[in-house]
N, C-alpha and C positions, 0 to 999 in steps of 0.2 A: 660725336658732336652733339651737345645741349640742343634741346627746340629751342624754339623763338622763348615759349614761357618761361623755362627754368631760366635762359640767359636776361630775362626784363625781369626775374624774382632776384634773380643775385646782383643783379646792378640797379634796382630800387628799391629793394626789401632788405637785403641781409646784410646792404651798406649802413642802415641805420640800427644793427643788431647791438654795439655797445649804449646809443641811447633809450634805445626800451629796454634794455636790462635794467641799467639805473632807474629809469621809469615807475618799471616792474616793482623792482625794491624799493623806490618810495613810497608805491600805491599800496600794493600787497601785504597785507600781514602777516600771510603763513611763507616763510623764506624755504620751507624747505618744497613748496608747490611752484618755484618761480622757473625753471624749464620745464615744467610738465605744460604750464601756460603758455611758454614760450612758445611749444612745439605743437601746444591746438592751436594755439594763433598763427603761426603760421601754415598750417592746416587749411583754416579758413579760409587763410587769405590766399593762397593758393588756387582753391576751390572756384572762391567767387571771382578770380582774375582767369581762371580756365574760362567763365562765363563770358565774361567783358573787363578789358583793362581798365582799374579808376585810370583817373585824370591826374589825379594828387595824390602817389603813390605813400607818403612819408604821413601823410595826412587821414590818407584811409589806413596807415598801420596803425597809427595810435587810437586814433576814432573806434580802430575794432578791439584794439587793448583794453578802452576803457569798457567796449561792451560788453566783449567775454567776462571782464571781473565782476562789471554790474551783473550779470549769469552769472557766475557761479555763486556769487554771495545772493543772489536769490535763491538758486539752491539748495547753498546751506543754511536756508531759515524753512524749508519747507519740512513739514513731519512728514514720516510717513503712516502712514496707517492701514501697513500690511500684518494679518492678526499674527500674531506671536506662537500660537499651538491650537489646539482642539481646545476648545471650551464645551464644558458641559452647559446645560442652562442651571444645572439644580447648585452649577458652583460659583455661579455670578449673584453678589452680593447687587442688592438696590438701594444706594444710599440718596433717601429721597432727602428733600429741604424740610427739615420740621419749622415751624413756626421760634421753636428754641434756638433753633441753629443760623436762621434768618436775622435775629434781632441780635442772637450776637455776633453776627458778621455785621452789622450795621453799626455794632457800638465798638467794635474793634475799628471797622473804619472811621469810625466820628472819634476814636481816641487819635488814628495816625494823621486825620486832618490837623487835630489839634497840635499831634507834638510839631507837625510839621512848620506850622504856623508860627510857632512860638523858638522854631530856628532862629540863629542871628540871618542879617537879610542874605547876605553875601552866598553865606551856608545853603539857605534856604534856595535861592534862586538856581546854585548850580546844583544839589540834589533835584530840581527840578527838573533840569532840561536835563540831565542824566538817565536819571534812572524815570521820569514823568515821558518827556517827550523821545528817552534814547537815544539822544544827540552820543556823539562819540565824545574820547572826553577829549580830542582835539579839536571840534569842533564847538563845543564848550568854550573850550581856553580863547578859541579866535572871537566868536561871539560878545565872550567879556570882557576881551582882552588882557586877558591873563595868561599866568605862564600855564603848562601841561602838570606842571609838578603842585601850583597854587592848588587847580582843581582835584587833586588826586586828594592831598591831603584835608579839603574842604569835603570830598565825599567820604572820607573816615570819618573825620568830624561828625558829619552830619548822620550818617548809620548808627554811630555811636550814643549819639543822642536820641535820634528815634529809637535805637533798641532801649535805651535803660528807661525813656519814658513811654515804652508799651508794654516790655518784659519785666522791669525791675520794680516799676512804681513808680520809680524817683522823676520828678519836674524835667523838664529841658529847662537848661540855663540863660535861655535867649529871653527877650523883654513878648508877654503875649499880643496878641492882635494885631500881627502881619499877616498881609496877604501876602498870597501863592502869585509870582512873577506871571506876566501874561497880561491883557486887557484891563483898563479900567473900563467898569461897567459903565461909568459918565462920560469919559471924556473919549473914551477906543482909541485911546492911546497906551504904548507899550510904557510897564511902570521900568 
């Protein structure tokens, strides 16, 4: 015979196991991670119902779906910086900042300001929240309300441009003296 816990886990928890799969697979990006999540999740939940029963059992499942994913995608942004081998000292190079090396990382940036500027606006704004603020580019697409495909293809575009007018020499084809989407300095309103 089941305890009290396993038989309130399978008649609160694992009754609602076909919609946090779907869940799973809407949320999750990596499909082939979605019962290894499955199975810390229930783990957890487990765990902290051994402590004290939630209240809203359906309610603390998805609550803790979304928390474990927000964990784990914090930790896959974390580096590590565990050292790799024995380093000597006499074989660590010191690549300090020369004065040469400063100015032309400043005129490289004042070139990508420029190409960026000189984006068409559309181009310009979703390279912005892209790859500037790392918005996803679904969350892109909602923001401008656009489709997921409009923005993919407006971030070729716009790479394309920034590369040929920082590597190749050639102009960006866009009209100059756009601003970068974000705050008007007068009004602090969004442009």
């Amino acid at each position: 015979m089941r305890n009290p816990l396993d038989q309130w886990f399978v008649r609160e928890i694992l009754i609602h196991e076909e919609a946090l799969l779907r869940y799973l697979h809407r949320h999750w990006p990596h499909r082939d991670e979605i019962h290894d999540l499955r199975q810390e999740l229930y783990a957890r939940i487990y765990e902290a119902a051994s402590r004290a029963l939630p209240t809203q059992p359906k309610s603390f499942l998805f609550a803790s779906a979304r928390h474990l994913m927000t964990d784990r995608l914090r930790r896959g942004k974390v580096v590590s910086i565990e050292p790799m081998g024995d380093f000597e000292p006499s074989c660590v190079l010191v690549d300090e900042v020369t004065p040469e090396r400063w100015s032309g990382g400043r005129q490289t940036l004042h070139r990508l300001s420029d190409a960026l500027d000189r984006l068409p606006a559309r181009c310009r704004e979703v390279v912005w929240l892209r790859r500037v603020e790392d918005l996803s580019q679904k969350d892109v697409a909602l923001r401008l309300g656009i489709s997921e495909k409009t923005v993919e293809k407006q971030i070729a575009k716009g790479m394309r441009l920034l590369a040929d007018a920082l590597y190749a020499g050639e102009p960006s084809t866009a009209a100059p003296g756009r601003r970068r989407p974000g705050k008007s300095s007068a009004t602090g309103v969004e442009d």
